[in-house]
N, C-alpha and C positions, 0 to 999 in steps of 0.2 A: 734826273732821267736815267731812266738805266741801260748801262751800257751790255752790250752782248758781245762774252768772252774768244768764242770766235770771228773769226776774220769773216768780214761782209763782201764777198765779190765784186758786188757792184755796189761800192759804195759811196759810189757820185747821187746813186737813186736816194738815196738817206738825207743827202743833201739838196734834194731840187727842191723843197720849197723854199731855200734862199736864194734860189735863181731867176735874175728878172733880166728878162733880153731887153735890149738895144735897138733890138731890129724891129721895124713895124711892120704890121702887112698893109701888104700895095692895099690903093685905096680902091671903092667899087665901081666896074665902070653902070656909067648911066645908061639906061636903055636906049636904044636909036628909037625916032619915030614910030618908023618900022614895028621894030619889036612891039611897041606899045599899040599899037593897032590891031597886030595880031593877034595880043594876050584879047583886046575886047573884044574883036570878032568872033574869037575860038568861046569866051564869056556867053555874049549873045545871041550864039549858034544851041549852046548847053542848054542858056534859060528859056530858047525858044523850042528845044525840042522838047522841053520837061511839061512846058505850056500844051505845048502842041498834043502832045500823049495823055494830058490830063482831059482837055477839051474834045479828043475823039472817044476817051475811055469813058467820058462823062455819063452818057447814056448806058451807056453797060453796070454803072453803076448805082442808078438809082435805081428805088425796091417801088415802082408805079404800079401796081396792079388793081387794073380792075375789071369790072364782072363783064365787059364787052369784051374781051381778050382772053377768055377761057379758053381754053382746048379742048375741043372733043373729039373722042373716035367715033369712026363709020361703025365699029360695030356697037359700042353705046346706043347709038339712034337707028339702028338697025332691031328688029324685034321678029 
């Protein structure tokens, strides 16, 4: 490996991959009830307003046209 002839500042950094702690991290807490009702209420609010906007948008989006629902103007049938 080679080495470099200048002096390395930080050269603990050079060596942190043979660095392996001791210390663990705290373990996770578990959700309270609570929490877990509010994650599926806030869930169920999401997938009901997605539902809900597809179901009013519904009619706006389909391409139904037919020949009783022309439009005319007054001056077309005016002569």
């Amino acid at each position: 490996m080679f080495r470099r002839r200048e002096p390395v500042p930080f050269a603990f950094i050079a060596e942190a991959d043979q660095f392996r702690s001791n210390v663990a991290p705290p373990p996770r807490q578990r959700a309270s009830a609570g929490e877990l009702v509010g994650r599926w209420l806030i869930g169920l609010t999401v997938v009901a307003g997605l539902v809900g906007s597809l179901l009013v948008g519904l009619p706006a989006l389909s391409a139904d046209v037919s020949p009783a629902h022309t439009q005319q103007s007054d001056a077309s049938s005016r002569h």
